[in-house]
PyMOL CGO cylinders between C-alpha atoms (Angstrom):
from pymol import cmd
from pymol.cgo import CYLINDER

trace = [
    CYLINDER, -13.32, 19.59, 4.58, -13.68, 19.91, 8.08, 0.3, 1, 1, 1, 1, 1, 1,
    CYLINDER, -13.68, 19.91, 8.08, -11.56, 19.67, 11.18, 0.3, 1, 1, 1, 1, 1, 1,
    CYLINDER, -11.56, 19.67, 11.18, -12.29, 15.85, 12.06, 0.3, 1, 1, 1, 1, 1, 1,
    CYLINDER, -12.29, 15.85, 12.06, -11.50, 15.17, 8.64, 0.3, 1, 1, 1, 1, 1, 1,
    CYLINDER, -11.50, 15.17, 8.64, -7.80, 16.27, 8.85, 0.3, 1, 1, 1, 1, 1, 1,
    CYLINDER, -7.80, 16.27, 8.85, -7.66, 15.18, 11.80, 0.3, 1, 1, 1, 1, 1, 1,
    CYLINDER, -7.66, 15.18, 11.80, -8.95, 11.35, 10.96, 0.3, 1, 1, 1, 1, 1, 1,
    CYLINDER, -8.95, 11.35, 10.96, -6.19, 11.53, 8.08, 0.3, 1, 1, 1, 1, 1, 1,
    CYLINDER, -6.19, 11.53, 8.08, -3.78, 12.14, 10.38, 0.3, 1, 1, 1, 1, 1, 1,
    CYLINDER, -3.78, 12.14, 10.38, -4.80, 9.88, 12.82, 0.3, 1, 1, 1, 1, 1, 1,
    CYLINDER, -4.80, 9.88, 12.82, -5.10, 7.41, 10.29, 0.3, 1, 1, 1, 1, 1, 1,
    CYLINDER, -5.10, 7.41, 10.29, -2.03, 8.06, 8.70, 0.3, 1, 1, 1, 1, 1, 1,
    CYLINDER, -2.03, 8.06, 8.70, 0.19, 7.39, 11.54, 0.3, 1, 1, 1, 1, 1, 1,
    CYLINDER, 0.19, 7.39, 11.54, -1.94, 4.35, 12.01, 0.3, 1, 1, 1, 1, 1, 1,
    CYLINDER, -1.94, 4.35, 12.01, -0.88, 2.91, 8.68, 0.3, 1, 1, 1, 1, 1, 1,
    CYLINDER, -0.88, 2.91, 8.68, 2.66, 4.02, 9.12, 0.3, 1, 1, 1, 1, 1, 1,
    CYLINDER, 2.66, 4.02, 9.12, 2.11, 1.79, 12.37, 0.3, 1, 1, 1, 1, 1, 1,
    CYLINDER, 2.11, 1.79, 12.37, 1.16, -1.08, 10.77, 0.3, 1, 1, 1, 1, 1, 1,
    CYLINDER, 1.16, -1.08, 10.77, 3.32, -0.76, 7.78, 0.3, 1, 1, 1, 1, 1, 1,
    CYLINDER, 3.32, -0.76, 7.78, 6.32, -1.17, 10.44, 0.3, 1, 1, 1, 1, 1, 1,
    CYLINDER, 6.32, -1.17, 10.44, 4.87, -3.88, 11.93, 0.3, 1, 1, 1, 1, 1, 1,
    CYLINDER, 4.87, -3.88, 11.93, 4.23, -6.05, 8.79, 0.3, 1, 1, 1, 1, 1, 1,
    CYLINDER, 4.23, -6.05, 8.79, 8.03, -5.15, 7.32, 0.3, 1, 1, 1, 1, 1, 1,
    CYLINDER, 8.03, -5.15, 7.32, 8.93, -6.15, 10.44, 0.3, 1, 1, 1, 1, 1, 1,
    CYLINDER, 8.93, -6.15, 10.44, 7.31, -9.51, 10.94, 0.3, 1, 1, 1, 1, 1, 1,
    CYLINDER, 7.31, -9.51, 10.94, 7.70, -10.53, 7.34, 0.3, 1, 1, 1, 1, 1, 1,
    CYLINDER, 7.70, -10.53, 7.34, 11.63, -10.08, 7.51, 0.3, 1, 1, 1, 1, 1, 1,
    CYLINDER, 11.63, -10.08, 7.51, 11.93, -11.92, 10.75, 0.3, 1, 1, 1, 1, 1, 1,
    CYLINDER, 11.93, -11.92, 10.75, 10.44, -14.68, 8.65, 0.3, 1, 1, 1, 1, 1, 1,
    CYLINDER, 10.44, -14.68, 8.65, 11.83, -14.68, 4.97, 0.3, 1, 1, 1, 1, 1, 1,
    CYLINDER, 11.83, -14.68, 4.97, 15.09, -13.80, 5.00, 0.3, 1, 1, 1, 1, 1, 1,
    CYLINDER, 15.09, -13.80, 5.00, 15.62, -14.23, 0.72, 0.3, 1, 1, 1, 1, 1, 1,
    CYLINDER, 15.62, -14.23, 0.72, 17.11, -10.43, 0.34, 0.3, 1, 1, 1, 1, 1, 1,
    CYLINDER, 17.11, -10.43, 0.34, 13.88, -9.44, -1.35, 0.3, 1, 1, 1, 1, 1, 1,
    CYLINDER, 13.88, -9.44, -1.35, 11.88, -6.82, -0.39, 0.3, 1, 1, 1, 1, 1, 1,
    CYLINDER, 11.88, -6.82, -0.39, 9.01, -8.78, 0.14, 0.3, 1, 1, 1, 1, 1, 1,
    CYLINDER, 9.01, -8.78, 0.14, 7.59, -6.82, 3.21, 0.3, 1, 1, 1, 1, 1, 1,
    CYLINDER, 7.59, -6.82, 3.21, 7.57, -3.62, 0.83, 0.3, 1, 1, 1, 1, 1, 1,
    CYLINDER, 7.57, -3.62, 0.83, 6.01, -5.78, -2.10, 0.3, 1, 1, 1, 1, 1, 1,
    CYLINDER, 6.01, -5.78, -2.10, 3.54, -6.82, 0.38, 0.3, 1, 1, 1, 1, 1, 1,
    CYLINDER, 3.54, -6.82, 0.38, 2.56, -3.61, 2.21, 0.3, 1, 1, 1, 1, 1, 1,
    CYLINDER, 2.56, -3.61, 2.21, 2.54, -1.93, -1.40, 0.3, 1, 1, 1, 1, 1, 1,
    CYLINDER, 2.54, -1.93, -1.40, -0.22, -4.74, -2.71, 0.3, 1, 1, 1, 1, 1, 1,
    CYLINDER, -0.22, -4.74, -2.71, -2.28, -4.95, 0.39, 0.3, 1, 1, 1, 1, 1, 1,
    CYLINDER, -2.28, -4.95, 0.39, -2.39, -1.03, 0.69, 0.3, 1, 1, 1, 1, 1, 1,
    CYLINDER, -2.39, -1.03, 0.69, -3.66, -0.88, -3.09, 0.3, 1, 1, 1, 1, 1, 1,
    CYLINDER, -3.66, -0.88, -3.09, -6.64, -3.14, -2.66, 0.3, 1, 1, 1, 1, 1, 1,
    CYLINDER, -6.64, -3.14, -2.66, -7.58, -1.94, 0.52, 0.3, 1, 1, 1, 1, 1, 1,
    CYLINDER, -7.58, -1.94, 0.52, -7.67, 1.34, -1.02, 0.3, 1, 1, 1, 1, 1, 1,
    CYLINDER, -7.67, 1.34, -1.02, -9.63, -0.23, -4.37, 0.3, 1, 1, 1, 1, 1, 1,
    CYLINDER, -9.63, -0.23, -4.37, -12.10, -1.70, -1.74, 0.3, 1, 1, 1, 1, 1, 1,
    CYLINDER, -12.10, -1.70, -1.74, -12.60, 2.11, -0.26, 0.3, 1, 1, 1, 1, 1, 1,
    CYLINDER, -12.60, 2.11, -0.26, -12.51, 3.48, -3.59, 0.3, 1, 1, 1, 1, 1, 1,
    CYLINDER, -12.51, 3.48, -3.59, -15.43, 1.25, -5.09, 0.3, 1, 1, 1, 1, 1, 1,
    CYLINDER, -15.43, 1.25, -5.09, -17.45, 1.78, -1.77, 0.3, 1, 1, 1, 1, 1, 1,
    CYLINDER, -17.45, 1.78, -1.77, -17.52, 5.35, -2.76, 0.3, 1, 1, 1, 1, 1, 1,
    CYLINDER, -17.52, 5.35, -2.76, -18.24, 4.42, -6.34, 0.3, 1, 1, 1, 1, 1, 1,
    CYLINDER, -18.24, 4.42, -6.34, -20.93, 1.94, -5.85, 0.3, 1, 1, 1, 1, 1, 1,
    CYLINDER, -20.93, 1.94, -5.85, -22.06, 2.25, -2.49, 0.3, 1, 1, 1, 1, 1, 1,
    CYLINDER, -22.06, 2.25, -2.49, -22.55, 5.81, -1.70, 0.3, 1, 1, 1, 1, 1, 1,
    CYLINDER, -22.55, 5.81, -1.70, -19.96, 5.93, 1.42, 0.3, 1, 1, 1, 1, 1, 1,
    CYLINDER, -19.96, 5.93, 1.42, -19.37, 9.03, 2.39, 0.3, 1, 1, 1, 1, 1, 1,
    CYLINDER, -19.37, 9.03, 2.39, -16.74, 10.75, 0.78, 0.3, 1, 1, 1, 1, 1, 1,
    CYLINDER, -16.74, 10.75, 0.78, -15.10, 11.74, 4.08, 0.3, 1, 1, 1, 1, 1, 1,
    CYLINDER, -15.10, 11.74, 4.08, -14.28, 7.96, 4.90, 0.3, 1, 1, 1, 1, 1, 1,
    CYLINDER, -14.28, 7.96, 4.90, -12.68, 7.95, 1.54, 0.3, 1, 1, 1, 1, 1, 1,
    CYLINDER, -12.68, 7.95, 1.54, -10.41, 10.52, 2.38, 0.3, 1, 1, 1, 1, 1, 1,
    CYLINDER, -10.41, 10.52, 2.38, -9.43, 9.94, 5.86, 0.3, 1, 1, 1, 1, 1, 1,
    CYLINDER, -9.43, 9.94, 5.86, -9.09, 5.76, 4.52, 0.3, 1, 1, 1, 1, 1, 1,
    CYLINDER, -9.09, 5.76, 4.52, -7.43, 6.63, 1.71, 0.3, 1, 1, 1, 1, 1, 1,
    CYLINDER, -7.43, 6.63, 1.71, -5.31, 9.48, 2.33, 0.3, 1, 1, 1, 1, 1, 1,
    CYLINDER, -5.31, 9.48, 2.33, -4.66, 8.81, 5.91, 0.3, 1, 1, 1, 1, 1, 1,
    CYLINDER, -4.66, 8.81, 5.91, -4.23, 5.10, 6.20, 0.3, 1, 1, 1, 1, 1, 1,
    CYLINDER, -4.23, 5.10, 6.20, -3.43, 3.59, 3.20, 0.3, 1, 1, 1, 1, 1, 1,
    CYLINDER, -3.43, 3.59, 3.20, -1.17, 6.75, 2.58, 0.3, 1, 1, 1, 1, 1, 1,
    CYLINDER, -1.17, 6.75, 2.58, 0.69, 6.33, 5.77, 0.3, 1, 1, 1, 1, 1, 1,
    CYLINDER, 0.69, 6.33, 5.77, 0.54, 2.53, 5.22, 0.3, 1, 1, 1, 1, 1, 1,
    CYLINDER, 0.54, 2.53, 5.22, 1.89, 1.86, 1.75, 0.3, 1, 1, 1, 1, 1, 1,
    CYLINDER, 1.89, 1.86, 1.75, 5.90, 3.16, 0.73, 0.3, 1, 1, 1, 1, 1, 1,
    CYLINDER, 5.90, 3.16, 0.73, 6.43, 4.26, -2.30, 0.3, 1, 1, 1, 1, 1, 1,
    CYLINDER, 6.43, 4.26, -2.30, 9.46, 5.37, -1.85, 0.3, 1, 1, 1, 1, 1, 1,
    CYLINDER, 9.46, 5.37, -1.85, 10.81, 2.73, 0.24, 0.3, 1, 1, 1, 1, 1, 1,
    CYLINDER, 10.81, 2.73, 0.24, 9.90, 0.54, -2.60, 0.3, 1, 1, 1, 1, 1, 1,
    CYLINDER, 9.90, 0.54, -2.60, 12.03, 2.12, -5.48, 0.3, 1, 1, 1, 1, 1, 1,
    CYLINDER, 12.03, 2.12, -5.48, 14.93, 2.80, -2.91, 0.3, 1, 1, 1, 1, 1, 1,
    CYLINDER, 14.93, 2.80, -2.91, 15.26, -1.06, -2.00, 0.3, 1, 1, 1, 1, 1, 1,
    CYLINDER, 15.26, -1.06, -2.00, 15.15, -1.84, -6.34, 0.3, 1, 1, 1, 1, 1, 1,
    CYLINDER, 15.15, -1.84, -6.34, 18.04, 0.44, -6.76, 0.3, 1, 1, 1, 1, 1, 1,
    CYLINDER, 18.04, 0.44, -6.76, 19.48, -1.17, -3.50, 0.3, 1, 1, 1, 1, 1, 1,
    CYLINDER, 19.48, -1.17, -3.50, 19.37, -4.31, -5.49, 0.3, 1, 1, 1, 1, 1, 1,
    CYLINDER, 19.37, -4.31, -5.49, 20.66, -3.19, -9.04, 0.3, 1, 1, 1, 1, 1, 1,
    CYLINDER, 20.66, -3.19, -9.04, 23.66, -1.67, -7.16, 0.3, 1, 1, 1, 1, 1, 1,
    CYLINDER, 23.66, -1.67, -7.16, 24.62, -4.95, -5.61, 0.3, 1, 1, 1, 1, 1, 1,
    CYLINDER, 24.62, -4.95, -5.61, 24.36, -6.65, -8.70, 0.3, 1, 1, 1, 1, 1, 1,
    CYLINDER, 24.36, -6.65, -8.70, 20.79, -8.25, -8.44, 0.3, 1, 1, 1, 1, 1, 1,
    CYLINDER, 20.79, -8.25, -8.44, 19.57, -6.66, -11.59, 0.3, 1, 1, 1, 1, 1, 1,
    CYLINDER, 19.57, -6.66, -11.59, 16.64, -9.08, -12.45, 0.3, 1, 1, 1, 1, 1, 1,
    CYLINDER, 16.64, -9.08, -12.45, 15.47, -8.98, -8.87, 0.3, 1, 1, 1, 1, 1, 1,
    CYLINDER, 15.47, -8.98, -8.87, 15.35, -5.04, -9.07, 0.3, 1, 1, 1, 1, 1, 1,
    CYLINDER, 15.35, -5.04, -9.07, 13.35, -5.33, -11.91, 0.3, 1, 1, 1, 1, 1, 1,
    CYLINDER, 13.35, -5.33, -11.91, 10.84, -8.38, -10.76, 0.3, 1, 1, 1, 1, 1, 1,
    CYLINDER, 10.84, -8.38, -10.76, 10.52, -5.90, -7.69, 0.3, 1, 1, 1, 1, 1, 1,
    CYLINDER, 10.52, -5.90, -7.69, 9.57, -2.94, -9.87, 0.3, 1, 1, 1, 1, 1, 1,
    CYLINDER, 9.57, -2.94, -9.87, 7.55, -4.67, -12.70, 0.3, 1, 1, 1, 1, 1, 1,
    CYLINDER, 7.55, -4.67, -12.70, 6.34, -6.71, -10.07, 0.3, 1, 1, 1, 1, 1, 1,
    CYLINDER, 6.34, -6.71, -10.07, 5.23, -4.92, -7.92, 0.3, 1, 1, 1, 1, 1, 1,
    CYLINDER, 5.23, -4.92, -7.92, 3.83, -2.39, -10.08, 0.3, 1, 1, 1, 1, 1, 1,
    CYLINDER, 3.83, -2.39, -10.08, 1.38, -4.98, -12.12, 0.3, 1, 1, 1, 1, 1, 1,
    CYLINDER, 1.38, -4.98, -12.12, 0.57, -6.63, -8.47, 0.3, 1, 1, 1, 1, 1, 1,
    CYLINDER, 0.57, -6.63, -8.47, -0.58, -3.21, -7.19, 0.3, 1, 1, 1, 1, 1, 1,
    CYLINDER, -0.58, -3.21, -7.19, -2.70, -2.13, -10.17, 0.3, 1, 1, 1, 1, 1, 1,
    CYLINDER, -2.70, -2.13, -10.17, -4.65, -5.69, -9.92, 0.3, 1, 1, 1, 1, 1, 1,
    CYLINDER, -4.65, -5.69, -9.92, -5.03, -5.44, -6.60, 0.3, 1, 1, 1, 1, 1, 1,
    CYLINDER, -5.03, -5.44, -6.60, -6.62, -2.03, -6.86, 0.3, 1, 1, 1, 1, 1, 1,
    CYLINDER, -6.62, -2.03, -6.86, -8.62, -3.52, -9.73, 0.3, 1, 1, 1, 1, 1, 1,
    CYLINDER, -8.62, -3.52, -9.73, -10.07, -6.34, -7.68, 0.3, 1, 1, 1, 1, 1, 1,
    CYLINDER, -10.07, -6.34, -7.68, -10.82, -4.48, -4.71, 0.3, 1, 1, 1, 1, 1, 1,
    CYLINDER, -10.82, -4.48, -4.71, -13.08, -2.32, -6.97, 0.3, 1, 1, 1, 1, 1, 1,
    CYLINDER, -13.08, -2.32, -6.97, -14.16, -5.34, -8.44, 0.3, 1, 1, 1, 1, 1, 1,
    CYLINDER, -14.16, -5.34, -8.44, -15.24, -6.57, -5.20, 0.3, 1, 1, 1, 1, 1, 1,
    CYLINDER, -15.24, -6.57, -5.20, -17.38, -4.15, -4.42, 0.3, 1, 1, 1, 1, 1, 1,
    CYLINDER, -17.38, -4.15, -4.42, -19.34, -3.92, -7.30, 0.3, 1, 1, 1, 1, 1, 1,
    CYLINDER, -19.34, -3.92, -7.30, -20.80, -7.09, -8.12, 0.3, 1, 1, 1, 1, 1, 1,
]
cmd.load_cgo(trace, "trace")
């Protein structure tokens, strides 16, 4: 690992943390349900983009740098985690038990497709 490489996940990482604020942002000046869907959608759009980088390196022969400063940097700094499973328990403690769970389960089975297709993508 060199130097540019930690230094393009970093770089990277505080670009995806950019844009993840940005897209939460616009999507809950739009859709005002109570639903995290700004977190949903970060969370699936940051799992196929990193399926896409993923099968590039699989089938393509990228470089394995890209992969990491993509991967770990952007869609890292990009996608929350975190944010996700604090806004479900957010909504079990007001009482919105099924929507905590569509947000978990949901989110969840979204995520794992997308990654799936993005690899998908790539490869045929």
């Amino acid at each position: 690992m060199t130097v540019w490489v930690v230094a393009g996940v970093g770089l990277f990482g505080g670009l995806g943390a950019l844009t993840r604020f940005v897209q939460d942002t616009l999507v809950k000046a739009h859709v005002s349900s109570g639903f995290p869907w700004g977190t949903v959608s970060i969370n699936v759009v940051g799992s196929f983009l990193l399926g896409l980088i993923t099968g590039l390196a699989m089938f393509a022969g990228e470089a394995e740098q890209w992969k990491i400063v993509v991967g770990s940097g952007f869609c890292a700094g990009y996608t929350t985690f975190s944010t996700a499973m604090f806004e479900a328990v957010s909504l079990a403690r007001a009482g919105r038990w099924r929507a905590a769970l569509l947000d978990v389960i949901g989110t969840l089975v979204l995520a794992v497709l997308a990654v799936g297709l993005g690899i998908w993508l790539v490869s045929v």
